[in-house]
MARKOLZA-853101 format. One line per field, with one value per atom (N, C-alpha, C): x, y, z; residue number from 1. Coordinates in Angstrom, 3 decimals. Example, Ala and Ser with C-alpha at 12.3 -4.5 7.8 and 13.67 -1.06 7.14 Angstrom:
xx: c(13.190,12.300,13.200,12.850,13.670,12.900);
yy: c(-5.690,-4.500,-3.300,-2.250,-1.060,0.030);
zz: c(7.800,7.800,7.800,7.080,7.140,7.870);
n: c(1,1,1,2,2,2);
***
This chain:
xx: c(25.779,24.361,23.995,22.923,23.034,21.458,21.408,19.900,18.834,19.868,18.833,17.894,18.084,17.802,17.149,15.659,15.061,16.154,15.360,15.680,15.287,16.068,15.012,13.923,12.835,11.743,11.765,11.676,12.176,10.790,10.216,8.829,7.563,7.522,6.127,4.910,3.841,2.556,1.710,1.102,0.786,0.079,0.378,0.097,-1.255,-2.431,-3.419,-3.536,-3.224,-3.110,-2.399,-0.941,-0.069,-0.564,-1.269,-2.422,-2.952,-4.192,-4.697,-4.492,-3.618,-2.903,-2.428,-1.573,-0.708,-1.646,-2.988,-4.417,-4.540,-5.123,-5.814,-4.908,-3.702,-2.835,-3.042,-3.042,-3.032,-4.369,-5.529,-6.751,-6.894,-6.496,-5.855,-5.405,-4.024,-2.991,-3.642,-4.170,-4.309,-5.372,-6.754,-7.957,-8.476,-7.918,-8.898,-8.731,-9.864,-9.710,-9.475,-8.633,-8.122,-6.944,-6.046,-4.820,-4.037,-2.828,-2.590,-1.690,-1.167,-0.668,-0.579,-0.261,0.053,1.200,1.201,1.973,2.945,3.816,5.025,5.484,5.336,5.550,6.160,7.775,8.110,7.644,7.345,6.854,7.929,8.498,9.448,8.607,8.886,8.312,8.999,8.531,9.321,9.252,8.012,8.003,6.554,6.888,5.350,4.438,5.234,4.164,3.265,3.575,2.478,1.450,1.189,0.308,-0.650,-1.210,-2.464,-2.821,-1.763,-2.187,-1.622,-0.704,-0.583,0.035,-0.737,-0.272,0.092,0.089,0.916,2.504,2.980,3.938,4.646,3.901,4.273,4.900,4.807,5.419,5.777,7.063,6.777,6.552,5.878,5.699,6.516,7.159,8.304,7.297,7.288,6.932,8.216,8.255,9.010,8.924,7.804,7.554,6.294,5.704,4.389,4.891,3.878,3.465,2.580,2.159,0.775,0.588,0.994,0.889,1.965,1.218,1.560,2.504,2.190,3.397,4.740,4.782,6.141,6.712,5.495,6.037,7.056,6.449,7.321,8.535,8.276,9.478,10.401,10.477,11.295,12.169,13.783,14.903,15.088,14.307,14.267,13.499,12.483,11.506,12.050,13.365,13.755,14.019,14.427,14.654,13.662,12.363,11.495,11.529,12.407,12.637,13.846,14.314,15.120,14.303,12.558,12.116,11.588,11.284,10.186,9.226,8.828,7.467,7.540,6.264,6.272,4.393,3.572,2.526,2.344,1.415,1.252,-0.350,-0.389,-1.555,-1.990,-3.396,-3.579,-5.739,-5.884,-7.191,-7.656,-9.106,-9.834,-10.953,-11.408,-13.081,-13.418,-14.417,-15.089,-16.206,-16.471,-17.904,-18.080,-19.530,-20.212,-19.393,-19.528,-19.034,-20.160,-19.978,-21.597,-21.762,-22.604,-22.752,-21.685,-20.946,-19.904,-18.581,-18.342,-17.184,-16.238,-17.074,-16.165,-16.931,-16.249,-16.608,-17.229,-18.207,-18.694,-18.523,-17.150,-17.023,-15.856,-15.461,-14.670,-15.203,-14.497,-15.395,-15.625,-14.913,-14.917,-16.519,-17.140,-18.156,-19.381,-19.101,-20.357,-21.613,-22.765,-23.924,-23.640,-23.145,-22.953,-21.324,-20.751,-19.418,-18.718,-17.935,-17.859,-16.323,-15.955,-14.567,-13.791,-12.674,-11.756,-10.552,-9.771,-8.552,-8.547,-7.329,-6.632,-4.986,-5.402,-3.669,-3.580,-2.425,-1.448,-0.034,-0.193,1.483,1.604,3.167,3.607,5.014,5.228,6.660,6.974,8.175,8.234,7.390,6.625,5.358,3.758,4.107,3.331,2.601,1.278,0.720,-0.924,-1.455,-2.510,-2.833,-4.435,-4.773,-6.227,-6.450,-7.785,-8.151,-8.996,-10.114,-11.249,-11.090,-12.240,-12.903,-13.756,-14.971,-14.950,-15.190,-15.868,-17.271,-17.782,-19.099,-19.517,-18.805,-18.677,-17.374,-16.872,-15.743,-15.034,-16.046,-16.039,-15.737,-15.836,-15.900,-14.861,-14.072,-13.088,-13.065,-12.781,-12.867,-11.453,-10.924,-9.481,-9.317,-7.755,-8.054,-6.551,-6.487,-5.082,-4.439,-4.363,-3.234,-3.670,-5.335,-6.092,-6.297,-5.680,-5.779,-5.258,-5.508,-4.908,-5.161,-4.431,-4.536,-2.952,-3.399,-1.828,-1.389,-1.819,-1.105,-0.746,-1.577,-1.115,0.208,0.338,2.068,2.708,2.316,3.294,4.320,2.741,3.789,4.548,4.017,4.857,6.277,5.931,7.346,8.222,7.906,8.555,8.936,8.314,8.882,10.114,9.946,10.383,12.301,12.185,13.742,14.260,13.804,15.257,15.388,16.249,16.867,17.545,17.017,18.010,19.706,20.463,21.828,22.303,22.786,23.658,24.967,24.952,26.804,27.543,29.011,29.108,30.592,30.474,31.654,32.511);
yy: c(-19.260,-19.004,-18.850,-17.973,-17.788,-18.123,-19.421,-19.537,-19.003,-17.546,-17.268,-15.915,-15.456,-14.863,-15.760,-14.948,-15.906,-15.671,-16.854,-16.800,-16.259,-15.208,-14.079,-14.890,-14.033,-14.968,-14.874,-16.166,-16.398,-15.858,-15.488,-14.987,-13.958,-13.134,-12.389,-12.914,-13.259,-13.534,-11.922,-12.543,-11.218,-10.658,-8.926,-7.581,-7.838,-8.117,-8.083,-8.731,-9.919,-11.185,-10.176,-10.287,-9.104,-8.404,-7.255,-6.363,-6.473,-7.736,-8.049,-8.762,-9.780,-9.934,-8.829,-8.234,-7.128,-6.473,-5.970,-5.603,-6.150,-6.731,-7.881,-7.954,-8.251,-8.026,-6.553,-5.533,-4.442,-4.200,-4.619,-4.418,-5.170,-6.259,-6.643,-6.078,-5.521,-5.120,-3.475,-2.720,-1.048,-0.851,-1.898,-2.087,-0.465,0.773,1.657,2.428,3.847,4.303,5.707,6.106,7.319,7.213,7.541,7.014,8.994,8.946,10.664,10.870,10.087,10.083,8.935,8.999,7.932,6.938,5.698,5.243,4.786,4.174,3.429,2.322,1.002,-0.595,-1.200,-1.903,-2.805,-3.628,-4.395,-5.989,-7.072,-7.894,-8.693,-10.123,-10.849,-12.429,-12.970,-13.215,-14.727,-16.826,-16.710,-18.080,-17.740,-17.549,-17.354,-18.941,-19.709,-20.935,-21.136,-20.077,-20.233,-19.404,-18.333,-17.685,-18.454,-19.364,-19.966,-20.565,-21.387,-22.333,-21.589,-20.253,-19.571,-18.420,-17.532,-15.944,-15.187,-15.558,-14.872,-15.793,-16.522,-17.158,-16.882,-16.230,-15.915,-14.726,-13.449,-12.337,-11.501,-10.531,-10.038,-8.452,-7.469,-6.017,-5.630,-4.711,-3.503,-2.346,-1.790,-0.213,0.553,1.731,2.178,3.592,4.461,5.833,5.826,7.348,7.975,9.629,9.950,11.529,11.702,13.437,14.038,13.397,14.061,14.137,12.797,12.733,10.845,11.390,12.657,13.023,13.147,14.160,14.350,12.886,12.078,10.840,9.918,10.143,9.468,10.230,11.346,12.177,12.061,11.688,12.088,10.931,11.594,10.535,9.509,9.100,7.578,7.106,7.387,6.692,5.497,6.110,5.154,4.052,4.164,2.274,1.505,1.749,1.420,0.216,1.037,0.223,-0.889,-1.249,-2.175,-3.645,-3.330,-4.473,-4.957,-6.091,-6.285,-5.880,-5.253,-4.260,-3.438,-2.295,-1.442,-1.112,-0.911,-0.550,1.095,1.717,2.616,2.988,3.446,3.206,4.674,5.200,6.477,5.954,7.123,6.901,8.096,8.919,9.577,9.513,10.788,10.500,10.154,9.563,9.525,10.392,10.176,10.551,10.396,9.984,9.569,10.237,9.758,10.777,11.479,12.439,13.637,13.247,12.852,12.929,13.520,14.401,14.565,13.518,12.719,12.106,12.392,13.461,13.671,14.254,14.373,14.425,15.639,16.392,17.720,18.076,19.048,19.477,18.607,19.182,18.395,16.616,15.841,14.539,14.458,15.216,15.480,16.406,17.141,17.788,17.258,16.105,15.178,14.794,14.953,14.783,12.907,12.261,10.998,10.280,10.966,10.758,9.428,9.041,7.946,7.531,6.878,6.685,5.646,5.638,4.492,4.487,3.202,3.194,2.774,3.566,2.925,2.284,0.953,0.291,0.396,0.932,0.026,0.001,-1.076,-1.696,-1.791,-1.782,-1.323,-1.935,-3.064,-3.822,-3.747,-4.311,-5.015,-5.446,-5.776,-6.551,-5.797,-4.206,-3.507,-2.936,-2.420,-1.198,-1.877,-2.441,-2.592,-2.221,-1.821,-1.419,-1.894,-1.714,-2.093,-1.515,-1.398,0.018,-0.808,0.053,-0.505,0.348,-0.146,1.154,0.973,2.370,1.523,1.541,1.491,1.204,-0.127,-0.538,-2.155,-3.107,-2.644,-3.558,-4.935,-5.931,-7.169,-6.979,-5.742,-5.421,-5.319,-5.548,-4.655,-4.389,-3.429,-2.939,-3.090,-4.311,-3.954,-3.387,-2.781,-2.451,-2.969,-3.625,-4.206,-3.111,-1.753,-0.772,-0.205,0.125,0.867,2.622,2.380,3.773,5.026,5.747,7.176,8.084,9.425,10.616,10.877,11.990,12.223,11.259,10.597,9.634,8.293,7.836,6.725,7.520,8.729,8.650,9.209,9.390,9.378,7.955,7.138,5.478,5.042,5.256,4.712,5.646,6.675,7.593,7.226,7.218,6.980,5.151,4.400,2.920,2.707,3.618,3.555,4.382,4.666,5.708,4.179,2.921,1.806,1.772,0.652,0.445,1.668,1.936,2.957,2.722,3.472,3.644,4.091,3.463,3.920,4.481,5.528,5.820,6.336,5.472,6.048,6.934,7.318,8.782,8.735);
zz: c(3.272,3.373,4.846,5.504,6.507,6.885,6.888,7.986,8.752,9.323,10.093,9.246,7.616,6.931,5.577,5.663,4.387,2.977,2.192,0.973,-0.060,-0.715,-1.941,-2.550,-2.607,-3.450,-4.627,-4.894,-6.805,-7.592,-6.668,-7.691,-6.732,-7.211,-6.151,-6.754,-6.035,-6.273,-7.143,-7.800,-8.604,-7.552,-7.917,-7.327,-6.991,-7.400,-6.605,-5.244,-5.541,-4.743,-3.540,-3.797,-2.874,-2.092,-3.058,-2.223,-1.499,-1.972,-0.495,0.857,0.402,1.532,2.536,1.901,2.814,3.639,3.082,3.718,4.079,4.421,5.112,7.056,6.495,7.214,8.408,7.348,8.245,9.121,8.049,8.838,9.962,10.187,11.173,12.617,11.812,12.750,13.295,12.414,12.273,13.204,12.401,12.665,12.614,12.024,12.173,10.623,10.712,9.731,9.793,10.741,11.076,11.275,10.357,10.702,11.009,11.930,11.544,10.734,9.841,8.974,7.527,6.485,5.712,6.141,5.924,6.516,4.696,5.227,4.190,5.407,4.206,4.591,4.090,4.056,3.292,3.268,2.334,1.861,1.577,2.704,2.004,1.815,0.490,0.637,0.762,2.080,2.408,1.664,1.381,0.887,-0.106,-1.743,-2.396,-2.386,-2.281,-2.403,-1.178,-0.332,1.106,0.642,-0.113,-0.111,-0.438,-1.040,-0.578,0.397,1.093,2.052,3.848,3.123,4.955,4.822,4.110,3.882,4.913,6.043,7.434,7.369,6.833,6.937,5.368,4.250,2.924,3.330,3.876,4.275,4.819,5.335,6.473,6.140,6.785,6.953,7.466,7.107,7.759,7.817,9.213,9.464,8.737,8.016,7.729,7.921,7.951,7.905,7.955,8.343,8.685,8.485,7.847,7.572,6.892,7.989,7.892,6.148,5.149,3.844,2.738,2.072,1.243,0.741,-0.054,-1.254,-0.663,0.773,1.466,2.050,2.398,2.537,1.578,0.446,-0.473,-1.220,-0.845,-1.381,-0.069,0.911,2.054,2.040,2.010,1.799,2.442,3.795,4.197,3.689,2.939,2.480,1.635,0.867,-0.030,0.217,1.546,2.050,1.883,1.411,0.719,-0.492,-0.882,-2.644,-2.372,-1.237,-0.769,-0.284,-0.671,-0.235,-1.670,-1.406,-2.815,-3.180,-2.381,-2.989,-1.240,-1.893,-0.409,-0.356,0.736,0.648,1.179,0.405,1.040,1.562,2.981,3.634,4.000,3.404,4.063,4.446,4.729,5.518,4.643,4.515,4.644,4.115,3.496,3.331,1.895,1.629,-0.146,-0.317,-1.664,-1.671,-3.014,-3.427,-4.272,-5.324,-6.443,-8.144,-8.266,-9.073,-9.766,-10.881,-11.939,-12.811,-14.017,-13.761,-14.713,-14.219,-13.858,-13.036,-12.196,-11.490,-10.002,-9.014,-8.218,-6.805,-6.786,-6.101,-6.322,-4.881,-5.093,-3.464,-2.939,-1.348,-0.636,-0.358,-0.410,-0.166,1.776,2.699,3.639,4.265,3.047,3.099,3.001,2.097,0.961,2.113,2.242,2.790,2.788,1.517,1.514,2.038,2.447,2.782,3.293,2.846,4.121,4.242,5.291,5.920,5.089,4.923,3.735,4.209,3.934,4.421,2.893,2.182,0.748,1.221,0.509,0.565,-0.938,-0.831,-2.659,-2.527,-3.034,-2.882,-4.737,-4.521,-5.736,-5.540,-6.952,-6.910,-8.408,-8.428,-9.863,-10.902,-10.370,-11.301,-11.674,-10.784,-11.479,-10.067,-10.072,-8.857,-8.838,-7.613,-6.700,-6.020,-6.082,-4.663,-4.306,-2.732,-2.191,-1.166,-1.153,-0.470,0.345,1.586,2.579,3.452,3.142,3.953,5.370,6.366,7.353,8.032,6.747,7.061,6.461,5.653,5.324,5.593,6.497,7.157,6.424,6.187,5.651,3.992,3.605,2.261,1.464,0.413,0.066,-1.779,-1.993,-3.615,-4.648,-5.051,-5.538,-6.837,-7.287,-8.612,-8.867,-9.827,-10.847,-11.111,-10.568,-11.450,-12.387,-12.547,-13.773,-13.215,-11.532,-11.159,-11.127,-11.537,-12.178,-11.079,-11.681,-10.717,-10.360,-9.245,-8.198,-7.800,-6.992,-5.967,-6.913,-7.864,-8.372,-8.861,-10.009,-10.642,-9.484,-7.927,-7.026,-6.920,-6.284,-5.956,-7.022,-8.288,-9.911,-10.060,-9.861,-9.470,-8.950,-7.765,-6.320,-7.119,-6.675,-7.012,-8.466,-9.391,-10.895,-10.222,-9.218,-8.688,-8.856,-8.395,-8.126,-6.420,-6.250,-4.897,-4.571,-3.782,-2.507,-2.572,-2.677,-2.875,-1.666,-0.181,0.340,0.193,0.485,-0.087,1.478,1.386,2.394,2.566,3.406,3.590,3.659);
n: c(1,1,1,2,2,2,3,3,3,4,4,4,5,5,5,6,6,6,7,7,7,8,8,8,9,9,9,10,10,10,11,11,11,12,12,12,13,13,13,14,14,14,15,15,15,16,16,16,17,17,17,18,18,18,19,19,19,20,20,20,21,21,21,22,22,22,23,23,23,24,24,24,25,25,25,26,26,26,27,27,27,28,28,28,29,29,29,30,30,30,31,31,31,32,32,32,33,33,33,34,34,34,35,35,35,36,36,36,37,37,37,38,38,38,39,39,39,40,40,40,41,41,41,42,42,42,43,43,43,44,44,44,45,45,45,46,46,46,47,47,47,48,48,48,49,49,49,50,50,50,51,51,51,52,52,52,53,53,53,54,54,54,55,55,55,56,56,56,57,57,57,58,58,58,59,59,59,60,60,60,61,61,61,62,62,62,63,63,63,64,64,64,65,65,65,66,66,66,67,67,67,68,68,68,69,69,69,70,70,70,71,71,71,72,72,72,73,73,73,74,74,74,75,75,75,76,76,76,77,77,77,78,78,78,79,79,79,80,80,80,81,81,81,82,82,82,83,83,83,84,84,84,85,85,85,86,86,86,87,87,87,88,88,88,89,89,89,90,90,90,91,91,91,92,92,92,93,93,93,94,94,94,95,95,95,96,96,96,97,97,97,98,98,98,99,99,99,100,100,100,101,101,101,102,102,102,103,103,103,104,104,104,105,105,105,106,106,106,107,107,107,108,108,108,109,109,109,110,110,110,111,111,111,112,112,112,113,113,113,114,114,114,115,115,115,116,116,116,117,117,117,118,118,118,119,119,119,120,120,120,121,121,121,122,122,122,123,123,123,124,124,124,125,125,125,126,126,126,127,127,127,128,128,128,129,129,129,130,130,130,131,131,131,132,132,132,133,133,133,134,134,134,135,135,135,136,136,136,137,137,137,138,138,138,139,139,139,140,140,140,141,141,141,142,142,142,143,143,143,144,144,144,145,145,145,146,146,146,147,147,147,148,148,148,149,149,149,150,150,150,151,151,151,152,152,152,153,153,153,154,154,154,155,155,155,156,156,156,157,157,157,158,158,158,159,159,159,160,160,160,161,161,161,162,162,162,163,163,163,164,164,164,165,165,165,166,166,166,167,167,167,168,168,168,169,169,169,170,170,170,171,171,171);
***
C-alpha cells in the first residue's frame, strides 16, 4: 500500500451533493463567466465522510482539457482520461434567455433583450448526471438539477461517461 496515494472511495456522495461541491469549488477557483472554452475536470474522492464537515479535503480537481466547443471536447481522445476518475465535470459559460410561451427560447439566447450570463457545471459518475447553474447576475445563487436534463449536451456527457475507463494500449 502506498501512503503517499489516497484510498479508492468506497462510496461517492450522491451526484447532486458532488455537483455542488465541485462548483462551488470552481466558482471559487474560475470566479468568471467567460470562459474561451469548455473545460473537462477529473473528480477524484478522496475521503466521502468529509463532505459534510470539509469538502475541500473530500476531493481533488484535475484540469484535464479546454475547447472552443463541448462536443469536440468530449469526443477528443484525451478526453478519455476522463473516465479514469470517479466522476468528471464539465464546465462551459454562455448566454440564457427567458423560455417563450411554447417552451423555448425564441431566437439566439445571445440576442434575447432579457439575456443573461451562466456558467453550467455537470458532473457525471457512476451514480448517475448533475448539474448547477449560476448566474452572474446572482452570483450567490445556484439552480441544481438531479439528471432530469435533456437535450444535446446532456446525451453528450451520458455518452461520453457510458464509453468506460480509458484503455491505454501500448505498442
Amino acid at each position: 500500500m502506498n501512503l503517499d496515494l489516497p484510498e479508492p472511495c468506497p462510496q461517492l456522495p450522491d451526484t447532486v451533493s458532488l455537483a455542488t461541491f465541485v462548483e462551488q469549488r470552481l466558482h471559487v477557483t474560475l470566479n468568471t463567466f467567460e470562459l474561451p472554452g469548455a473545460h473537462l475536470h477529473g473528480v477524484t474522492v478522496v475521503d466521502s465522510k468529509c463532505f459534510d464537515s470539509d469538502a475541500d479535503a473530500a476531493f481533488r480537481l484535475s484540469f484535464l482539457a479546454e475547447h472552443p466547443d463541448v462536443y469536440e471536447l468530449l469526443e477528443a481522445p484525451s478526453s478519455a482520461l476522463g473516465r479514469m476518475f470517479d466522476a468528471v465535470a464539465v464546465v462551459t459559460t454562455g448566454w440564457a434567455a427567458p423560455l417563450g410561451e411554447n417552451g423555448e427560447v425564441e431566437g439566439a439566447p445571445s440576442q434575447h433583450a432579457k439575456r443573461r450570463r451562466v456558467r453550467l457545471t455537470v458532473v457525471v459518475s457512476d451514480q448517475g448526471v448533475a448539474s448547477v447553474v449560476r448566474f452572474a447576475d446572482e452570483p450567490d445563487e445556484i439552480i441544481t438539477d438531479a439528471g432530469s436534463a435533456t437535450g444535446s449536451l446532456a446525451d453528450a456527457i451520458i455518452g461520453y461517461w457510458a464509453q468506460g475507463p480509458a484503455v491505454i494500449e501500448s505498442r
